[in-house]
ZAMARNU-869283 format. One record per residue: residue in one letter; x, y, z of N, C-alpha, C in turn. Coordinates in pm, whole numbers, padded with zeros to 5 digits, always signed. Example, Ala and Ser with C-alpha at 12.3 -4.5 7.8 and 13.67 -1.06 7.14 Angstrom:
a+01319-00569+00780+01230-00450+00780+01320-00330+00780;s+01285-00225+00708+01367-00106+00714+01290+00003+00787;
END
This chain:
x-00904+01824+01758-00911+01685+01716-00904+01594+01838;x-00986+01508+01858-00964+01419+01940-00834+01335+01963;x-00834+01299+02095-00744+01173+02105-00705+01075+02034;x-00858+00998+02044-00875+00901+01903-00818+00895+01768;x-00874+01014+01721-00888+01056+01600-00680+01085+01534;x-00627+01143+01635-00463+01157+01646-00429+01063+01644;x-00469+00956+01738-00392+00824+01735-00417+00739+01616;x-00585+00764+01503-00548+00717+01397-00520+00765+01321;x-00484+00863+01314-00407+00959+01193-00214+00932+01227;x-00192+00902+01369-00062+00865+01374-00055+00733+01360;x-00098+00651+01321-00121+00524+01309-00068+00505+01112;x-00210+00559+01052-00152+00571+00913-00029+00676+00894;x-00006+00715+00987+00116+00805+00896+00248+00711+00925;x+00261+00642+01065+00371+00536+01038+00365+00457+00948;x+00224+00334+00973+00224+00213+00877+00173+00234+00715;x+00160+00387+00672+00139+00382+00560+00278+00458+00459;x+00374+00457+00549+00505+00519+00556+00628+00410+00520;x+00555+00283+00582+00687+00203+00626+00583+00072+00473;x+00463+00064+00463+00398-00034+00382+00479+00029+00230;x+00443+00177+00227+00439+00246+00101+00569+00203+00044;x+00697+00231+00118+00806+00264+00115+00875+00091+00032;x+00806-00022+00104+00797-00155+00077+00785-00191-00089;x+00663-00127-00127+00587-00166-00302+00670-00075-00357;x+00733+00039-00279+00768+00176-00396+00900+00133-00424;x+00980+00080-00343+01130+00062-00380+01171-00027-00298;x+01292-00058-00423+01351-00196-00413+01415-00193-00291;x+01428-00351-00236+01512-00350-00096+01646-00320-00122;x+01695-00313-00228+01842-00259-00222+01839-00107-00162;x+01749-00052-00197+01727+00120-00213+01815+00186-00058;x+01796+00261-00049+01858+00348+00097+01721+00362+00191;x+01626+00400+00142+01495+00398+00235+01476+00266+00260;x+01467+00145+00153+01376+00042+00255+01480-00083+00291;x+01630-00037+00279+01676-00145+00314+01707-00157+00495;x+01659-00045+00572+01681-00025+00692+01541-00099+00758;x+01422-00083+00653+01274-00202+00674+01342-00341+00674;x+01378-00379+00588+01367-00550+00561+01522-00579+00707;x+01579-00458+00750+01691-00559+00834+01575-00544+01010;x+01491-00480+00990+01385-00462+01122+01280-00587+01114;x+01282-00614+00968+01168-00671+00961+01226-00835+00933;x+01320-00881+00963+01380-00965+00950+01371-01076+01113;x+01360-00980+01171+01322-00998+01303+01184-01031+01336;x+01117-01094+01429+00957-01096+01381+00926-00983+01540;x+00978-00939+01638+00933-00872+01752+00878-00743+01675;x+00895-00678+01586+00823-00588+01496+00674-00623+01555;x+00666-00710+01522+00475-00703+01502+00441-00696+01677;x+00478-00709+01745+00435-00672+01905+00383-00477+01876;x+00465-00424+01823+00464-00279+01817+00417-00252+01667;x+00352-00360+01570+00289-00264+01509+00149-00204+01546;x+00078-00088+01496+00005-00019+01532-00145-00069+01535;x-00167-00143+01466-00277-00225+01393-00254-00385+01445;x-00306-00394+01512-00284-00566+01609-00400-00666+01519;x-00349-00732+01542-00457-00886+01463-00346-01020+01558;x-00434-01128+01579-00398-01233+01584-00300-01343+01471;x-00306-01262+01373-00278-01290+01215-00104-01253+01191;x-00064-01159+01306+00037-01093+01299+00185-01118+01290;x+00151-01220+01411+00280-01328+01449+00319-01391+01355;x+00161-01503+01256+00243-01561+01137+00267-01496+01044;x+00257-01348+01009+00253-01296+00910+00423-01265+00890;x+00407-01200+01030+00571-01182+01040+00704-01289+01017;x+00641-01404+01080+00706-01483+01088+00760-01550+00884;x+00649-01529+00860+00631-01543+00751+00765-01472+00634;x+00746-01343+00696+00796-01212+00613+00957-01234+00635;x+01011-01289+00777+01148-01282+00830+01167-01396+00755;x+01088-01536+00725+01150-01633+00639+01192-01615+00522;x+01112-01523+00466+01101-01506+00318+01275-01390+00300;x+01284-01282+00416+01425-01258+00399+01542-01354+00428;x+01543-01475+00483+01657-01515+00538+01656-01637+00435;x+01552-01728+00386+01521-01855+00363+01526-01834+00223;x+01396-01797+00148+01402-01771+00003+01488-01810-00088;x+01440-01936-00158+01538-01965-00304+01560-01820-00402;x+01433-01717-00413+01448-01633-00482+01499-01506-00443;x+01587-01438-00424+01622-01312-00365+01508-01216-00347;x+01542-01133-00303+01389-00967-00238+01400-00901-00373;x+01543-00882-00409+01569-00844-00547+01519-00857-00680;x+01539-00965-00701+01470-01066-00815+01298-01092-00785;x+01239-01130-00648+01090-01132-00635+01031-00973-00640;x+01134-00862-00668+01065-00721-00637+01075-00669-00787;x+01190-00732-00870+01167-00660-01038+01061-00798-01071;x+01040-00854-01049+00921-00977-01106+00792-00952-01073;x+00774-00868-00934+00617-00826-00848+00597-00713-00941;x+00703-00619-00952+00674-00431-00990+00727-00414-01083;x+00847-00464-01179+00914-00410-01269+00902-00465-01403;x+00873-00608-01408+00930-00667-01517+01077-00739-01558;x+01057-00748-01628+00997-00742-01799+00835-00803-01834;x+00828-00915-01788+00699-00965-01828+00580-00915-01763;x+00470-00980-01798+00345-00931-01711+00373-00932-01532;x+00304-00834-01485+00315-00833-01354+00214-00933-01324;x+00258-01012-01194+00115-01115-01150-00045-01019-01053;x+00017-00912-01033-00087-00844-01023-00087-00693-00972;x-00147-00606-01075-00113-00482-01128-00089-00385-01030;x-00026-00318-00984-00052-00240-00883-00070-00090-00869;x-00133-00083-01029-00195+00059-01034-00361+00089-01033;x-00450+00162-00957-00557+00158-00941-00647+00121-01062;x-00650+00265-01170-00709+00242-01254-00721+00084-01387;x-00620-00023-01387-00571-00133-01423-00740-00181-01354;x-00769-00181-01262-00871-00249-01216-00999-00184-01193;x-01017-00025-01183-01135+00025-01236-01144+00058-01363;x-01072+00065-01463-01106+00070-01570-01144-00043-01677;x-01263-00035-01723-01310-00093-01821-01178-00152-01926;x-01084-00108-01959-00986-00148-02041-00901-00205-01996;x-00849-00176-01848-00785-00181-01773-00607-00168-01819;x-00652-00028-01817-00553+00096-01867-00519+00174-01754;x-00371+00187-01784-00294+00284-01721-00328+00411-01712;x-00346+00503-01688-00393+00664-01679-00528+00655-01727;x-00605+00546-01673-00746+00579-01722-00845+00653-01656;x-00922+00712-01624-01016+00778-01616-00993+00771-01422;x-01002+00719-01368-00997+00662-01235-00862+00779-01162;x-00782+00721-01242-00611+00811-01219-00602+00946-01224;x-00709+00984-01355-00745+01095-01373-00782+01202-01285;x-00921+01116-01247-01008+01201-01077-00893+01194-01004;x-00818+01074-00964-00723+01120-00860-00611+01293-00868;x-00595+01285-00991-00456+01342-01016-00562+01495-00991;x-00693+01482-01036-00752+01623-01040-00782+01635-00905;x-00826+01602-00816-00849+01590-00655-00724+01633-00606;x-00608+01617-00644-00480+01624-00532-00459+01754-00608;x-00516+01823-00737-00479+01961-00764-00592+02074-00710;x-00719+01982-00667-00817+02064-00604-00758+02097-00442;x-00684+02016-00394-00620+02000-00270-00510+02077-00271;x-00455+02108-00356-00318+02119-00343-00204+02043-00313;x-00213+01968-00371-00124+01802-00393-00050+01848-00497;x+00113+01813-00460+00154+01828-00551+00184+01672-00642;x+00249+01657-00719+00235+01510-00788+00348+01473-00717;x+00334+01331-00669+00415+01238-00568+00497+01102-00676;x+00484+01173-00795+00550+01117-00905+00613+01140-01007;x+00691+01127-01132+00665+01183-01258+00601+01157-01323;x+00600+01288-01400+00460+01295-01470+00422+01195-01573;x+00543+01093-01611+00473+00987-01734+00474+00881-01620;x+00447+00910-01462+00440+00804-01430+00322+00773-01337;x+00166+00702-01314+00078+00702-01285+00098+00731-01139;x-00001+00797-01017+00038+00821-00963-00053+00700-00864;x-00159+00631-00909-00194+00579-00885-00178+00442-00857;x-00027+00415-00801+00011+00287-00726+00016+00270-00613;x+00005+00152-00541-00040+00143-00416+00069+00185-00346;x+00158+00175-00385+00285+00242-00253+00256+00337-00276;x+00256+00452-00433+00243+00586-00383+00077+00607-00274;x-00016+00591-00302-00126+00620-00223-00098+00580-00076;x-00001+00478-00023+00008+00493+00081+00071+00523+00161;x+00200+00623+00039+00286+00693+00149+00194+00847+00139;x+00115+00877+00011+00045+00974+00010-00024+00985+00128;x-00141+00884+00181-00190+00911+00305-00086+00949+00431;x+00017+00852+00427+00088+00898+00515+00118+01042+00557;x+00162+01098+00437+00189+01239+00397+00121+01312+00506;x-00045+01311+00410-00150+01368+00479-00202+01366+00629;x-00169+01224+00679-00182+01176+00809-00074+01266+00883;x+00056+01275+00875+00157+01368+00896+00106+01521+00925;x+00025+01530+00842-00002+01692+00822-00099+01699+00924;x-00189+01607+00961-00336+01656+01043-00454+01610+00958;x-00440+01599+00817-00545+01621+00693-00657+01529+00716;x-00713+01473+00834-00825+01403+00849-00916+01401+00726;x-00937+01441+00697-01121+01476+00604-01036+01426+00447;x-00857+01485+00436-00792+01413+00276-00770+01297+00340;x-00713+01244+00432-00682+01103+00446-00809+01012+00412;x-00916+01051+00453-01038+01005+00408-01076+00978+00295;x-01097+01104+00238-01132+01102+00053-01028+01038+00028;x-00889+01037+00045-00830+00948-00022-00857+00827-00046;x-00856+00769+00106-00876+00592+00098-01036+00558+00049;x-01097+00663+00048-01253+00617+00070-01303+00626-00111;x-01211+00730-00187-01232+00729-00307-01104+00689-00413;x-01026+00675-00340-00922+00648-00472-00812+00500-00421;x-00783+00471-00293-00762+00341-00283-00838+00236-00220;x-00890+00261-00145-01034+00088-00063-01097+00056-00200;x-01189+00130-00276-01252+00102-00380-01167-00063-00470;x-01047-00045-00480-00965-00139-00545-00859-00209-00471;x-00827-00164-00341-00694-00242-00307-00739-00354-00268;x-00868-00430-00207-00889-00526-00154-00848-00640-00269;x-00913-00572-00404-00891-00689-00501-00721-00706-00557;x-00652-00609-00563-00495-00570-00567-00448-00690-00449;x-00458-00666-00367-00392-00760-00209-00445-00895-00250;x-00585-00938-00291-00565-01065-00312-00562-01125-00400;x-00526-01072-00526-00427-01109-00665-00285-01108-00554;x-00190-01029-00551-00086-01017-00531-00060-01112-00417;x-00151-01138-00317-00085-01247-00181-00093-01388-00272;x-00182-01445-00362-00213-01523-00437-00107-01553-00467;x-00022-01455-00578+00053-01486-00697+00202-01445-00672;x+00197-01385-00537+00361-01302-00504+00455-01448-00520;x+00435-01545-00481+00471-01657-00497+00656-01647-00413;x+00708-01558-00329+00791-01565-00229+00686-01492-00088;x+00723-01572-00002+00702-01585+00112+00740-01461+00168;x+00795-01316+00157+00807-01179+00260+00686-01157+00203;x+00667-01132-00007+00584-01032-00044+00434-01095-00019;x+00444-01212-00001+00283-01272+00022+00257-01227+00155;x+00330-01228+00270+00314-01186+00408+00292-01025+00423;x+00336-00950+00331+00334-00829+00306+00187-00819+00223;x+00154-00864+00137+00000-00836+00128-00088-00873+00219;x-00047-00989+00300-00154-00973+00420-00135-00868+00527;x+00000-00813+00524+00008-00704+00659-00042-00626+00596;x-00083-00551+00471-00149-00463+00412-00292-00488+00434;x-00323-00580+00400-00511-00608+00396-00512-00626+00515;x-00476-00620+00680-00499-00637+00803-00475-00441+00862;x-00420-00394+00783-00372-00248+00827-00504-00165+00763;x-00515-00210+00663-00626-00103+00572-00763-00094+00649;x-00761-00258+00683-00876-00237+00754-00885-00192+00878;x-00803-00169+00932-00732-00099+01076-00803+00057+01067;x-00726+00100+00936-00745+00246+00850-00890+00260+00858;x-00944+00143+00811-01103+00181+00770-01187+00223+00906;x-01127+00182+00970-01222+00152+01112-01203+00330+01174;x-01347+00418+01167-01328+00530+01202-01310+00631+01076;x-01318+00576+00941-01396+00637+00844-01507+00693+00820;x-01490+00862+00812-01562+00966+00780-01622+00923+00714;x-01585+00931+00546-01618+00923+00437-01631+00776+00398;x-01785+00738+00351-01829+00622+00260-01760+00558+00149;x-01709+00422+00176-01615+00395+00039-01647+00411-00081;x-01659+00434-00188-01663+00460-00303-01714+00295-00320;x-01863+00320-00408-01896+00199-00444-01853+00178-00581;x-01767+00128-00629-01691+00131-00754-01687-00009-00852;x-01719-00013-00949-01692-00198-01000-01529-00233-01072;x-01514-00331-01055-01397-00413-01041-01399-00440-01215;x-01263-00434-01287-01276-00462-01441-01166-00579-01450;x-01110-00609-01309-00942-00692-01336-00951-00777-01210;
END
């Protein structure tokens, strides 16, 4: 494997490690409450892996939203992912390729059968879709970890790019606190980081949400 090619496979296996870890669990949790006291700080973005000019305010952005915020990380993270009410924007794949825009629909499906053609084991429980954006992007991580060039690929190229672009800008839209809106833009500035040096052709897929 090339140089290159290592440095972007170690690239997604940090920032799709430390993004994933963000959407998957709450900042109270034991994994990501050691993120939000790093990320509270804005010198983070000097050393993230994926540079943009965009970075500084993003961060800056993200450290306000922990220190400043009328609404707690708490309260804006069961309101983004949990409920009770409608989420402002869905963060399971198939929700937006599916025609119904249904949970375990057809979309989730191919995924769940791909990671058993692979040997994936499920990165979830089983009544629970596996197809959310934190899991897919600690999944790549996973894979990035391992070497899996050619799965890190099919992954993003068929089961998350197809939909996250439209996911990130519902959610920066509507996150409506200032970390998680800064956090969908450090996502849509990383992915495309990811994309750059893609094997595999994105999945030309239509949008239902």
């Amino acid at each position: 494997m090339s140089s290159q090619n290592s440095t972007r496979l170690a690239t997604i296996a940090l920032t799709g490690r430390v993004l994933g870890v963000l959407y998957r669990q709450s900042p109270q949790s034991q994994d990501a409450a050691p993120l939000y006291a790093t990320l509270a700080n804005t010198a983070w973005a000097a050393q993230w892996p994926v540079q943009s000019v965009e970075l500084t305010e993003i961060a800056q952005r993200m450290a306000d939203g922990i220190a400043h915020s009328q609404e707690s990380l708490n309260e804006a993270y069961q309101r983004l992912f949990i409920g009770p009410y409608a989420l402002p924007a869905a963060p399971w794949g198939s929700v937006y390729l599916d025609k119904e825009n249904v949970l375990f629909g057809d979309s989730m499906l191919e995924l769940r059968q791909w990671m058993r053609e692979n040997g994936i084991a499920h990165q979830t429980e089983q009544n629970e879709p596996d197809d959310h954006i934190g899991t897919l992007l600690m999944l790549a991580a996973w894979l990035a970890e391992q070497g899996h060039q050619q799965r890190v690929d099919e992954l993003l190229a068929r089961h998350l790019l197809p939909w996250a672009g439209r996911f990130l800008e519902l959610f920066t839209q509507k996150a409506a606190h200032p970390f998680y809106q800064g956090l969908g833009e450090l996502t849509r500035l990383t992915l495309a980081g990811w994309r750059e040096g893609l094997l595999v052709p994105v999945a030309g897929k239509e949008l239902y949400y």
